[in-house]
PADRENMAR-144779 format. One record per residue (C-alpha): x, y negated, z; residue number from 1. Coordinates in steps of 0.25 Angstrom, whole numbers. Example, Ala and Ser with C-alpha at 12.3 -4.5 7.8 and 13.67 -1.06 7.14 Angstrom:
% PADRENMAR-144779
c1; c2; c3; n
49; 18; 31; 1 $
55; 4; 29; 2 $
END
This chain:
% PADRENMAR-144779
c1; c2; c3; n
-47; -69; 341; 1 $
-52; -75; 353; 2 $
-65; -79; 351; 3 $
-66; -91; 361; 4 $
-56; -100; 354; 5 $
-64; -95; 341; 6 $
-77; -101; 347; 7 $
-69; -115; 351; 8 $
-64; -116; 338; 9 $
-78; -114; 332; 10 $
-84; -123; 342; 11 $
-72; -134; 341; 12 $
-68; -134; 355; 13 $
-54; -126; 354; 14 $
-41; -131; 356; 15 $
-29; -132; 347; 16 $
-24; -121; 357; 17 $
-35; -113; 355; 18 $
-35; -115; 338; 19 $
-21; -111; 339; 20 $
-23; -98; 346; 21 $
-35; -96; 335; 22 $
-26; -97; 324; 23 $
-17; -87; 329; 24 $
-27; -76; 325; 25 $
-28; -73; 311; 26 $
-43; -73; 310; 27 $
-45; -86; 314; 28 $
-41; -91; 301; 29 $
-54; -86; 293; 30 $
-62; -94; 304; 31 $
-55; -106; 299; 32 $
-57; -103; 287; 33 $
-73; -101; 288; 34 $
-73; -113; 297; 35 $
-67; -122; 287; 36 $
-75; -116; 274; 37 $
-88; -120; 285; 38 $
-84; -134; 286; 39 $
-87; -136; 270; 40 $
-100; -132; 271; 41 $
-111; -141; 270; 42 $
-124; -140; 278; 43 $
-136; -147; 271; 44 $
-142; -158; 280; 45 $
-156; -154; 285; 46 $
-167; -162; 286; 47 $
-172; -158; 300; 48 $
-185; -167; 299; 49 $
-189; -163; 285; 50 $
-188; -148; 289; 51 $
-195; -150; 302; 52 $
-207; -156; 292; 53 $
-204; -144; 283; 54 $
-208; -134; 293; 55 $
-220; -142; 298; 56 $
-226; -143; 284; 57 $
-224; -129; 280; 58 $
-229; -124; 294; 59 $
-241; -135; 291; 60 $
-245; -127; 278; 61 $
-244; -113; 284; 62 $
-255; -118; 294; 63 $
-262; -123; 284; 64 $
-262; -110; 277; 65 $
-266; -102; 288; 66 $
-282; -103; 288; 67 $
-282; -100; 274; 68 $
-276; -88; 278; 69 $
-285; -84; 288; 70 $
-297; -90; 279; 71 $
-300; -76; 270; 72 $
-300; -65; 281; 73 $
-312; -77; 288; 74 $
-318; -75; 274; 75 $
-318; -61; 273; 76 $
-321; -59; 288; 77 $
-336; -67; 286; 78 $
-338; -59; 272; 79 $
-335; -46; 279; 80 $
-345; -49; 291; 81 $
-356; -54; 279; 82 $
-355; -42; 273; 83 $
-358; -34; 284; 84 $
-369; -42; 288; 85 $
-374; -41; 275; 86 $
-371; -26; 271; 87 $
-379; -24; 286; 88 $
-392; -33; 282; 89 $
-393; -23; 271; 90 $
-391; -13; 277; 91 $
-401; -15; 288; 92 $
-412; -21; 280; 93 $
-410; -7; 271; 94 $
-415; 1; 283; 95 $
-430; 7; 283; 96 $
-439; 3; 294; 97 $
-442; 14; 300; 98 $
-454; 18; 310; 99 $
-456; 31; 318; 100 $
-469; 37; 327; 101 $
-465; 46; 337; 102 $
-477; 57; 342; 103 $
-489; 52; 344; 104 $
-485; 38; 338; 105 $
-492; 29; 328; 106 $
-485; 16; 324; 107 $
-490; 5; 314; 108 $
-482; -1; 304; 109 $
-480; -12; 295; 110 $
-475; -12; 282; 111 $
-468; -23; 276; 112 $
-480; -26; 265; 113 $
-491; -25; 277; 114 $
-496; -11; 274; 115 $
-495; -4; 288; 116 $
-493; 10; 292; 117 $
-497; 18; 304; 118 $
-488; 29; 307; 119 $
-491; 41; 313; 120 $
-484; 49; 324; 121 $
-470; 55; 320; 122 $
-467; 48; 308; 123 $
-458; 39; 303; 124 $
-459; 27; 291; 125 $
-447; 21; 287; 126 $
-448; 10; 275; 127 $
-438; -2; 271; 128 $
-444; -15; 276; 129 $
-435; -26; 271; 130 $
-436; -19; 256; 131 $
-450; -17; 257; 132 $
-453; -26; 245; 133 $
-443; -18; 237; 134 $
-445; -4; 242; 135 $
-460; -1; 248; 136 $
-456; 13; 254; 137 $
-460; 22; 265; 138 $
-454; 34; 272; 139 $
-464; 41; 280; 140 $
-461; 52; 288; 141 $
-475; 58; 296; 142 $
-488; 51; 295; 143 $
-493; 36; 292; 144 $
-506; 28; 287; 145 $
-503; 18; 278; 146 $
-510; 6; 274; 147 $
-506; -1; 264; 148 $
-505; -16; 262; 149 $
-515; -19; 249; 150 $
-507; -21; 236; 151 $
-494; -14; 243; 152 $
-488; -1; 239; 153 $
-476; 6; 244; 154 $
-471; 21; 245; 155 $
-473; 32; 257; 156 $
-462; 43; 256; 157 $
-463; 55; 265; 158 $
-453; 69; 265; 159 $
-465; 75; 258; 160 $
-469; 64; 246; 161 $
-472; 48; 246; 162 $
-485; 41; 245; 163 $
-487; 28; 235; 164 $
-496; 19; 241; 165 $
-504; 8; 232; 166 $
-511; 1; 244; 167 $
-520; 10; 253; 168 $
-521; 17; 266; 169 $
-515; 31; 269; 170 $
-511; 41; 276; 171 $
-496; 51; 274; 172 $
-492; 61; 281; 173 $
-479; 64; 277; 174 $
-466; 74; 283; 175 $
-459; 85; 281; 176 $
-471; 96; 281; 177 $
-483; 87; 278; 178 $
-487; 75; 266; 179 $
-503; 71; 265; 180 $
-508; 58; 262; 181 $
-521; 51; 264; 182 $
-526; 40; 257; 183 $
-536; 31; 263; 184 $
-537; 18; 255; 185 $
-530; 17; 240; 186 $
-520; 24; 233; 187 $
-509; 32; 236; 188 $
-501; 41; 228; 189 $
-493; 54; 234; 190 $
-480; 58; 227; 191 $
-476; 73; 232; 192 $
-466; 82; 223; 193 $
-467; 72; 214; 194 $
-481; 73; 211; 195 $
-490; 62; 214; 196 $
-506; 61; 218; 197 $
-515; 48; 220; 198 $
-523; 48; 233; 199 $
-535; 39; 233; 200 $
-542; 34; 246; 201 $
-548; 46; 252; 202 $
-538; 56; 246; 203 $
-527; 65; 254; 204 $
-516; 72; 248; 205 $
-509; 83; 258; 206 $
-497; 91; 254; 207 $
-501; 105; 254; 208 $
-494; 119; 249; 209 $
-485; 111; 242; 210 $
-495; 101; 236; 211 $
-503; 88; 239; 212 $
-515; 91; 238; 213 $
-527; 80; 239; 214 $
-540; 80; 248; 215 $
-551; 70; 252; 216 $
-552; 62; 266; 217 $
-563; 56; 273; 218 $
-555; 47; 282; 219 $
-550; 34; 282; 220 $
-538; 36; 289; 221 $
-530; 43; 296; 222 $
-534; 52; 307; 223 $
-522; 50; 317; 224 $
-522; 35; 313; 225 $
-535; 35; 325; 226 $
-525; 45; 331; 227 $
-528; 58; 325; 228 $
-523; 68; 316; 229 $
-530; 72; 305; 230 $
-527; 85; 297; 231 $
-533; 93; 283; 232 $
-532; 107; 280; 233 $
-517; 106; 289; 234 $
-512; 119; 294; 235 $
-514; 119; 309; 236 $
-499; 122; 312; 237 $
-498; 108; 305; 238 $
-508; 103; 315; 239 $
-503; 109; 328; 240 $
-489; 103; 324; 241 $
-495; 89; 323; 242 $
-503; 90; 337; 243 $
-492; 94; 345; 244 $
-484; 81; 338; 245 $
-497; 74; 343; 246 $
-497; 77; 357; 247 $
-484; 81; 359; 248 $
-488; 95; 362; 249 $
-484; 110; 360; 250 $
-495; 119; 352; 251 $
-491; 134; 352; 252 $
-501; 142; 342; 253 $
-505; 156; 347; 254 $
-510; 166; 336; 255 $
-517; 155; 328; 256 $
-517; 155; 312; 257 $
-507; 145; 308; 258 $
-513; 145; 292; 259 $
-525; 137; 301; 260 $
-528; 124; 294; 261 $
-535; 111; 302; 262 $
-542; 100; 297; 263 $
-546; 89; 306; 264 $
-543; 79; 316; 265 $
-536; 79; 332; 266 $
-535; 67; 340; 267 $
-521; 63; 345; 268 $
-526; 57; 359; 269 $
-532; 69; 365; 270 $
-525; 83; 364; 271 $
-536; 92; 368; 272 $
-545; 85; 358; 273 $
-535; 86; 349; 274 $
-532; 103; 352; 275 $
-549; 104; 350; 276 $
-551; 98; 335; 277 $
-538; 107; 331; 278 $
-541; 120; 337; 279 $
-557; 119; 337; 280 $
-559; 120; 321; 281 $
-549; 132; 320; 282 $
-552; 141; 329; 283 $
-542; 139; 338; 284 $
-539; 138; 353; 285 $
-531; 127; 363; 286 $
-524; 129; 375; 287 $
-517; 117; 381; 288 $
-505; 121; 391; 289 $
-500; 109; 395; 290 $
-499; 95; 389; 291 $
-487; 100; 379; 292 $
-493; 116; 376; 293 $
-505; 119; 370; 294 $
-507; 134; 363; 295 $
-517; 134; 351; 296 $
-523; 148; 348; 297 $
-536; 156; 341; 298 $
-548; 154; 350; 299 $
-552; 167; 359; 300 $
-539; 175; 357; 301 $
-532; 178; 370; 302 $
-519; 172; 375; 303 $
END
């Protein structure tokens, strides 16, 4: 069929010429026919205007619908940031305040309840301020003289044992090797293995072959508060240890008995001075190499 007199005829611009040489092809009968069944068929009228205003009103309620969409992801947005910030408050107000001393270091602190604590050189105290009302707790790790606020108590816990303070002034030294206590003013009582003793003003309590055992003390406090370090019956080893912490110094012991024990006092502002009250009362001899060597030995035996 020659389909540019088929597109006349469907556009109504053919000739009776051109319908006639349409109608000599078969086919062109079923186009008539579908072109007649077409002109039956009614088209409902359409309201151009109203569909306009259709489109405008249900566009109008999606717009509308929108923020509430977008409203709960706001909502959960600002609970998720509040909960952090919360979850963080916690968390930060659950962390100890802790305070350390590096050699030769004293630092004063403190406490929430206005007791204070002087803190020797290399230790550590950790305690929770913002619970302080709810949880009066100590860590200690070294040394510290404590003086109590009248009418507080709280708890002083070392690797070795604790201490429970009912309103006095003390001393503890506490670490891995070492736990004595000395009380100046009040009560204090020492828990260690779980067995615990009441110390009364003038009472010490030391930890030694395994035990605490309790002595008298004619001081009213602490000898390396006046920067000094005091010691009872401690083996002299102990002692040495502690003086090279002090000074930041090397001791070498040469052919000396190492069961020795010391009792007594060295300053911490003059080494030499220092070496003297150690090594005078036992027998022993100093030689100072340099500012970071020192040898201790018996007295009149040959190098």
């Amino acid at each position: 069929m020659n389909t540019q007199l088929l597109d006349k005829w469907l556009n109504g611009t053919h000739t009776a010429e051109d319908l006639a040489a349409l109608e000599t092809y078969p086919e062109f009968a079923a186009y008539q026919k579908i072109d007649a069944y077409a002109q039956h068929i009614e088209i409902p009228a359409f309201n151009t205007e109203a569909g306009l205003k259709d489109v405008k009103e249900k566009l109008k309620v999606k717009t509308q619908k929108a923020p509430k969409v977008r409203t709960l992801p706001r909502i959960l947005k600002v609970a998720a940031v509040l909960a952090l910030l919360v979850a963080s408050y916690v968390f930060i107000n659950s962390l100890p305040t802790t305070v350390t001393t590096q050699l030769a270091e004293t630092k004063t602190i403190a406490l929430p309840d206005s007791s204070e604590v002087l803190l020797n050189a290399t230790s550590e105290l950790s305690y929770k301020e913002n619970t302080w009302e709810n949880s009066r707790d100590l860590n200690l790790s070294g040394e510290a003289y404590f003086k109590v606020a009248k009418g507080k108590t709280f708890t002083v816990h070392t690797p070795q044992g604790q201490v429970e303070v009912l309103g006095t002034q003390f001393n503890v030294l506490g670490n891995d090797k070492d736990f004595s206590i000395t009380c100046f003013e009040g009560l204090v009582a020492v828990t260690y293995n779980n067995k615990t003793i009441e110390l009364a003003r003038g009472k010490s309590a030391s930890l030694k072959n395994g035990n605490l055992q309790v002595t008298e003390t004619f001081v009213n406090k602490p000898t390396w508060v006046g920067n000094e370090s005091s010691y009872d019956d401690a083996l002299i080893t102990n002692v040495l240890q502690d003086f090279e912490t002090t000074y930041q110094t090397t001791v070498t012991t040469k052919n000396i008995d190492v069961t020795l024990r010391y009792t007594g006092s060295y300053t911490h502002k003059d080494m030499e001075a220092a070496l003297q009250t150690i090594t005078i009362p036992l027998g022993l001899n100093y030689t100072i190499e340099n500012e970071t060597s020192i040898i201790i030995s018996p007295k009149n035996t040959s190098e």
